[in-house]
C-alpha positions as CSV (number, residue, x, y, z in Angstrom):
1,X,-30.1,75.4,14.0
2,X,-32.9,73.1,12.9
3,X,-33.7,70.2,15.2
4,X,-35.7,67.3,13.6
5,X,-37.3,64.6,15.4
6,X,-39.5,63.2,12.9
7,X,-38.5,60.8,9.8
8,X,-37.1,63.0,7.3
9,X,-39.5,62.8,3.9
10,X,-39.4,60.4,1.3
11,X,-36.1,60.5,-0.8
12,X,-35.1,63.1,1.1
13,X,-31.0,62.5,2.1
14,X,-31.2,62.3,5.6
15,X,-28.2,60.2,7.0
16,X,-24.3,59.6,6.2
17,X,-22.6,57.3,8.5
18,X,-18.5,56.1,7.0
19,X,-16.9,52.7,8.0
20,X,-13.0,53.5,8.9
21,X,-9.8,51.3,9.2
22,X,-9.0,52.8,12.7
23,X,-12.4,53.7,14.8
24,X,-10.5,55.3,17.7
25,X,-7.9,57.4,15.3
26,X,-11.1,58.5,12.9
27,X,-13.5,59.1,16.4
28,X,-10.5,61.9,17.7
29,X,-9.9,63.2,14.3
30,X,-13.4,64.2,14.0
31,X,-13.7,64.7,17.6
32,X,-10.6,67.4,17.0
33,X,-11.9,69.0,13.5
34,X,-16.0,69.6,15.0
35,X,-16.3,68.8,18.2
36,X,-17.7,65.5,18.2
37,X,-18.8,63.4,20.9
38,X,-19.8,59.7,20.8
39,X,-22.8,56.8,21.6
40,X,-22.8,54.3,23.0
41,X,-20.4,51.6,20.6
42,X,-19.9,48.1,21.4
43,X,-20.3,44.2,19.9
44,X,-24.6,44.4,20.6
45,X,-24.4,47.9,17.8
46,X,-21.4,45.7,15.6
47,X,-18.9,48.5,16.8
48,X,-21.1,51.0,15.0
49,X,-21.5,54.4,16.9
50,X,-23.3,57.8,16.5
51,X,-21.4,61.0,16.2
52,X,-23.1,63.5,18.4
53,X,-23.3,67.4,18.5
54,X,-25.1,68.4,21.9
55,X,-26.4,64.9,22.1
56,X,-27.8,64.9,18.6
57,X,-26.8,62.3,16.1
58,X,-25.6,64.1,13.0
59,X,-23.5,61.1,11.3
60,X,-22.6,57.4,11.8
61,X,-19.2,55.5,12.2
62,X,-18.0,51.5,11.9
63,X,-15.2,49.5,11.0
64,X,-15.4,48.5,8.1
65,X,-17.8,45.5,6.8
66,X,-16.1,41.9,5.2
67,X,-15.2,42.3,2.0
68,X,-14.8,46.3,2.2
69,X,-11.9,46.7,4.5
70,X,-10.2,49.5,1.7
71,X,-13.4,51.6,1.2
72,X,-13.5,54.5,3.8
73,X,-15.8,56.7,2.0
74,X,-18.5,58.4,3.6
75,X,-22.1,56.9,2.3
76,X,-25.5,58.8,1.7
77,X,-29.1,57.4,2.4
78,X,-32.0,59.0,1.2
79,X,-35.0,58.4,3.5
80,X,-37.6,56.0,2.5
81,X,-41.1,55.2,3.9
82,X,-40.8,52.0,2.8
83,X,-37.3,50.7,2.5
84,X,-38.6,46.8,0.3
85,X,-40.1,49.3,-1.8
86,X,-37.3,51.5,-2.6
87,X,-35.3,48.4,-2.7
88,X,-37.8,47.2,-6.0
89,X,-37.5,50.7,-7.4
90,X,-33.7,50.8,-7.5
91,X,-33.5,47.3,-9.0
92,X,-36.3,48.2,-11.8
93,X,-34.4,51.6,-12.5
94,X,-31.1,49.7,-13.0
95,X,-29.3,49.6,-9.6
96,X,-27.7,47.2,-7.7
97,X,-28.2,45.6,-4.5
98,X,-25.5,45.8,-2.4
99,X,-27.2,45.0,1.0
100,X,-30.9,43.5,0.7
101,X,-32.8,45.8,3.1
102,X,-33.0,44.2,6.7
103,X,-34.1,45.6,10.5
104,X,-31.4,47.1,12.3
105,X,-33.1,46.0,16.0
106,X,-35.6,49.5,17.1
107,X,-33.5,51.5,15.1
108,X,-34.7,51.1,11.6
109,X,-34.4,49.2,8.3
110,X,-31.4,49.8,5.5
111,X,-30.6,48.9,2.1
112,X,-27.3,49.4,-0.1
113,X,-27.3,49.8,-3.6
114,X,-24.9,50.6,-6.5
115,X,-26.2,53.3,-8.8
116,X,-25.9,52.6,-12.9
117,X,-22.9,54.7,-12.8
118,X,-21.8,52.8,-9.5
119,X,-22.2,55.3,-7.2
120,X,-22.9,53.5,-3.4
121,X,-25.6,54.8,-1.8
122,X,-28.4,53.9,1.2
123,X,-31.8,53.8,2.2
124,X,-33.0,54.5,5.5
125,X,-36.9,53.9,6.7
126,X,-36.8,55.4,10.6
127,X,-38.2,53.5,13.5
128,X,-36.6,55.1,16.8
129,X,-33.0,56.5,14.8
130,X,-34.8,59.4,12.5
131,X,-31.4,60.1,10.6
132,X,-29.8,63.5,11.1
133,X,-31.5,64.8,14.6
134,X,-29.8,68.7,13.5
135,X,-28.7,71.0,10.8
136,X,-27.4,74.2,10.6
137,X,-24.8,74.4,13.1
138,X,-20.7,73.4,13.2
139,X,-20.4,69.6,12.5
140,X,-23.8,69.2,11.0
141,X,-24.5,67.3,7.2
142,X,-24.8,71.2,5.7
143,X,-25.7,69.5,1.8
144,X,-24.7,66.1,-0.2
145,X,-24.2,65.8,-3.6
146,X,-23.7,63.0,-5.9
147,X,-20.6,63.6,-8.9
148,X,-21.6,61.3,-11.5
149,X,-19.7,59.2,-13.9
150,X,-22.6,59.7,-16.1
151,X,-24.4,62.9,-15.6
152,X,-27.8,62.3,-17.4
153,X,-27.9,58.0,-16.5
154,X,-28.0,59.4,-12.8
155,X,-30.6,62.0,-13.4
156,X,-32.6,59.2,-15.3
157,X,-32.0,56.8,-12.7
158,X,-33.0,58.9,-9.6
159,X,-36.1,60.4,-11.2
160,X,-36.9,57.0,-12.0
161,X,-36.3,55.0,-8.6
162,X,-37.2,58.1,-6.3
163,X,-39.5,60.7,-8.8
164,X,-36.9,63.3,-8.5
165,X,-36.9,66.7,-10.3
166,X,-34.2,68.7,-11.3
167,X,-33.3,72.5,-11.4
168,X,-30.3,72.7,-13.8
169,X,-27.5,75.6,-12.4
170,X,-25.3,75.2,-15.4
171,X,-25.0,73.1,-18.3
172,X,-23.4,70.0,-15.5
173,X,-24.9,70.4,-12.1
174,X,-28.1,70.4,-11.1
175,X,-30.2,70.6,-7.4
176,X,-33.0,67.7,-7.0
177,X,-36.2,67.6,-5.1
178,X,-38.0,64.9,-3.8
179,X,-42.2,64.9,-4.6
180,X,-42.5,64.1,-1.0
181,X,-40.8,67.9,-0.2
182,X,-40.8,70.0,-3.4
183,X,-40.5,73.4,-2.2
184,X,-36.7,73.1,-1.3
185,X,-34.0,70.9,-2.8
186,X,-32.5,68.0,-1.1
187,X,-29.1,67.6,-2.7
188,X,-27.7,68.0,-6.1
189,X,-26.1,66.4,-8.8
190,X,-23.8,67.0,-11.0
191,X,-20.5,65.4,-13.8
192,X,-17.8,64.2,-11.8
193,X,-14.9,65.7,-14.5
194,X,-11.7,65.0,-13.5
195,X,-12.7,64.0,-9.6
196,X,-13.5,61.0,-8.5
197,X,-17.3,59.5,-8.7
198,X,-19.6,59.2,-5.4
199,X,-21.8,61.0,-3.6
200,X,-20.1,63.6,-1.6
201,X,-21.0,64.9,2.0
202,X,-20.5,68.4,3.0
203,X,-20.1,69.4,6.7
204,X,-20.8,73.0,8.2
205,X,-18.2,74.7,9.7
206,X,-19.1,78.3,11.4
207,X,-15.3,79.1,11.3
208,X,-13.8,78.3,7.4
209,X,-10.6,79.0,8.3
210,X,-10.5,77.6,11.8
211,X,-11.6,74.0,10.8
212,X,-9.1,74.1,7.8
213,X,-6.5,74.8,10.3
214,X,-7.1,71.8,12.0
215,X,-7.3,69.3,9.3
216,X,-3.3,68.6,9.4
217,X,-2.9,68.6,13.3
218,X,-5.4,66.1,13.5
219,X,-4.0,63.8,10.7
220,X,-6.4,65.2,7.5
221,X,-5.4,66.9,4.4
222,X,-6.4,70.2,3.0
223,X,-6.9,69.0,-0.8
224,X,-7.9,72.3,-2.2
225,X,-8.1,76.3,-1.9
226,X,-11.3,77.8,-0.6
227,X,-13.9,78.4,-3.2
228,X,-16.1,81.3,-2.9
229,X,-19.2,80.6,-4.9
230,X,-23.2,81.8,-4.8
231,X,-24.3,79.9,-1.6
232,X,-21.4,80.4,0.5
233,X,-17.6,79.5,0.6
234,X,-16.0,76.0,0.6
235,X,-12.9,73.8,0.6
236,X,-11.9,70.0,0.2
237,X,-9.9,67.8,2.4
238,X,-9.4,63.9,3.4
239,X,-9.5,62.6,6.7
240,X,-7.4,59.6,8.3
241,X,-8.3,57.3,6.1
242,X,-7.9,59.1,3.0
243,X,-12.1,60.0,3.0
244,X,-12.5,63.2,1.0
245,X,-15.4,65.3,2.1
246,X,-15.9,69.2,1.8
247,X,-16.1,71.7,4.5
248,X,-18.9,74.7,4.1
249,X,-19.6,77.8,5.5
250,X,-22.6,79.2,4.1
251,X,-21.0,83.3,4.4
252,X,-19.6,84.4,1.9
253,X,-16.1,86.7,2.1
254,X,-16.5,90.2,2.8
């Protein structure tokens, strides 16, 4: 377990919050699947709440925004010290503003941007809401990854908006680092192949099997058999509203 209580470094990923159809149906699916409790929600927040695992935010929920009452997909933001300047760095490397970065009241400040490949993603500068408050344990963000339309634009792009470097694991994925934390990666990146575009969010789940079981019960879908790879062992599924995420375990099988 790894608590943070600081602002997560610069580019770093270091939130992923999803606006649903149903906020009460998607709070007890979660709530069933990792445990979840909930903040406060209510018209002052714009029905957004915090997902909580022992009273640490690890991931955000809202109903879903005008004009984007069909797209319940979980979103990424990388952390920024300056969120106007990220905002100019994306536009200059090709992106496209979504959201032009604004104060959410003590909270923070957030932009939303298209990638070239058009990819949706987010930046977050922290004021009192730091982003993910812990890793490492069941329910947590374990890793994100972006599955790109256009493998090498998005490398291109991502070096040029947030000076990320890349360690290639195979001719189509790579992990990136941010200069502000080099000695570890922050994510990866990879081609989307036959799957569908967009940064993805992995959760941790201390029982594989256990969480997979749950998926159904609680109105999910298990979209895939459990890979066993290098870093651990994995497996795809959908929630309520169709959302496709992964769950992770980071043992491997005996």
């Amino acid at each position: 377990m790894t608590d943070h209580s600081t602002p997560w470094p610069n580019g770093i990923p270091c939130w992923a919050d999803i606006t649903v159809t149903d906020i009460d149906r998607s709070k007890q699916f979660y709530a069933d699947v990792f445990g979840w409790e909930y903040g406060p929600s209510g018209p002052e927040f714009g029905g957004y709440t915090n997902a909580q695992v022992g009273g640490r935010t690890v991931a955000g929920m809202a109903p879903p925004m005008e004009g984007w009452e069909d797209q319940s997909a979980w979103v990424v933001y990388l952390a920024t010290d300056d969120v106007a300047a990220a905002h100019e760095a994306v536009i200059a490397a090709g992106g496209k503003p979504i959201m032009e970065p604004m104060e959410v009241g003590p909270f923070g400040h957030m932009g939303l941007w298209l990638d070239p490949t058009g990819a949706l993603f987010g930046g977050w500068q922290a004021k009192e809401h730091v982003g993910f408050a812990v890793t490492e344990v069941n329910g947590t963000v374990a890793w994100v990854d972006l599955m790109s339309a256009d493998f090498e634009k998005a490398k291109e792009f991502y070096a040029n908006a947030f000076g990320f470097t890349y360690e290639a694991m195979g001719e189509d994925y790579a992990m990136f680092r941010s200069p502000a934390r080099p000695e570890e990666p922050g994510g990866g990146m990879g081609a989307a192949g036959e799957g569908t575009p967009g940064w993805n969010v992995c959760f941790w789940a201390d029982d594989l099997e256990g969480t997979l079981a749950k998926i159904g019960d609680a109105g999910g879908q298990v979209l895939g058999d459990i890979v066993d790879f290098e870093f651990g062992r994995f497996a795809p599924v959908a929630g309520p509203d169709g959302e496709v995420f992964v769950i992770y375990n980071p043992n491997r099988a005996a």
